[in-house]
Every structure is written in C-alpha cells, then in structure tokens.
N, C-alpha and C positions, 0 to 999 in steps of 0.2 A: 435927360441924356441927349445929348447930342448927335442929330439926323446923320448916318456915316452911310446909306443902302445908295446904291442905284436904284434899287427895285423896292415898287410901292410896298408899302406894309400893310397885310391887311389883318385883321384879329379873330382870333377863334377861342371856342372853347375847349380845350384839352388842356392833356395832363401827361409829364413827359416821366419818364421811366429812369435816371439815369446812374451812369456807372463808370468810373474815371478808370479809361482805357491806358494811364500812364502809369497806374501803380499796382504792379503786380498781384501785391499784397492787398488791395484793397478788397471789403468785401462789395457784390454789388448791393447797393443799397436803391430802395425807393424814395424822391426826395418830391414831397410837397411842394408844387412851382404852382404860378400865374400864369397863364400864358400871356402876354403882351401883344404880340404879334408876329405875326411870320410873312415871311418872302420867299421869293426862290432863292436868296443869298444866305438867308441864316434864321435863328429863331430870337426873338426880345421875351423875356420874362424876368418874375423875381421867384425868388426862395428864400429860405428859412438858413439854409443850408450854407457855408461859404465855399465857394470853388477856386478854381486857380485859375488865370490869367495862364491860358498857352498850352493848359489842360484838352485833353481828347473826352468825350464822354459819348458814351453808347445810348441812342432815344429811341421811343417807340412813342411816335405822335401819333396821336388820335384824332384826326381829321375831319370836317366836317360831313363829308358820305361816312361816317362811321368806319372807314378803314383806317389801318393802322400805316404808317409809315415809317421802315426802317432805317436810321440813320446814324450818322457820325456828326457829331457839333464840338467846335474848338469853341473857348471861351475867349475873347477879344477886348470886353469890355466888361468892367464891375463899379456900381457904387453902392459905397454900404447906406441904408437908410435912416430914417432918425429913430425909429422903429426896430432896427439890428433887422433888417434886411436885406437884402442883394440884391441890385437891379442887374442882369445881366445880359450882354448884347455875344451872341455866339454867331457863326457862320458853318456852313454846311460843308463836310468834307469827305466828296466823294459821292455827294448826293445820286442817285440814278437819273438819265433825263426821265424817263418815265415819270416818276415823282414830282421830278422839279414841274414838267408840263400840267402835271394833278393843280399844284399852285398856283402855274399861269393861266389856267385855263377858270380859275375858281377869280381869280382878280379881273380877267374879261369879264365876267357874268356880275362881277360887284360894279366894275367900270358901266356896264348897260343899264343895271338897275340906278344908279345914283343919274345918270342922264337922264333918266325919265320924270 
C-alpha cells in the first residue's frame, strides 16, 4: 500500500474491537485484525473481515502501556489479499489530543532509541 500519513508510522501489538457506526442494524461484532501500524492520523492493519470504504467504526486499542484507547476510525483505504484479506488503511475521527499526544509522545521515545 501506498505511504498516504504525514505522520511517522510506528507498529504495535494490539487488537482492535470494531463495530460499523453507519448501520443501525448491525450487530457489534468482534473482528480479528493485525495491527500494522498506527499514527496520530489513523490506524494500518488487515482482517479477515471486509469493511466498507467511507465506513465509521468504533475501536478500543490496546496500546502499548497496556491502556486502552477509545476511538472512531473511518476506512479510506482497502486491498483485498491473495489470501481473501484486507489490508486496510483507516484515519482517526475525532481522536482526543490527550490520545493523539499518548502516540506522539510513544514515537519521540522510538525516534531516541533508534538514534542511539
């Protein structure tokens, strides 16, 4: 997939919670992802699962200090895999600064250590 962030990407291990905030009718579901990588712009991973392009989905990332962060991620980008996967590239909507600064401040400290 093609580099689209401003903002560096850096990779974690979590696992994201999600539930498509556009269809009323949907139940929320728990969906087996990858994480990829995350920014302060948005979250990269794959699933199993197909999403929609333009879609809202409600996450609860599990971040490296073991807290959880509550968020909204629109879907922006999808490719399916050779695998029947999804790669998908989502962006943060409405994120809190408080949050956002959690990931800036976790990429300064990846930024220090990789200088050394």
């Amino acid at each position: 997939m093609e580099e689209k962030r401003n903002g560096r990407r850096m990779s974690l291990s979590a696992r994201l919670i999600i539930k498509n905030m556009n269809d009323d009718s949907a139940k929320e579901e728990e969906a087996e992802i990858e994480v990829l990588d995350v920014s302060k712009s948005g979250v990269g991973f794959i699933c199993d699962t197909p999403l929609s392009i333009g879609a809202v989905y409600e996450t609860f990332l599990k971040i490296w200090t073991d807290e959880t962060i509550h968020a909204f991620l629109k879907v922006v980008r999808i490719e399916q895999t050779e695998d029947e996967r999804y790669v998908c590239g989502t962006i943060f909507i409405g994120l809190p600064e408080m949050n956002a600064a959690r990931i800036e401040v976790y990429d300064m400290i990846n930024r220090i250590d990789e200088a050394e």
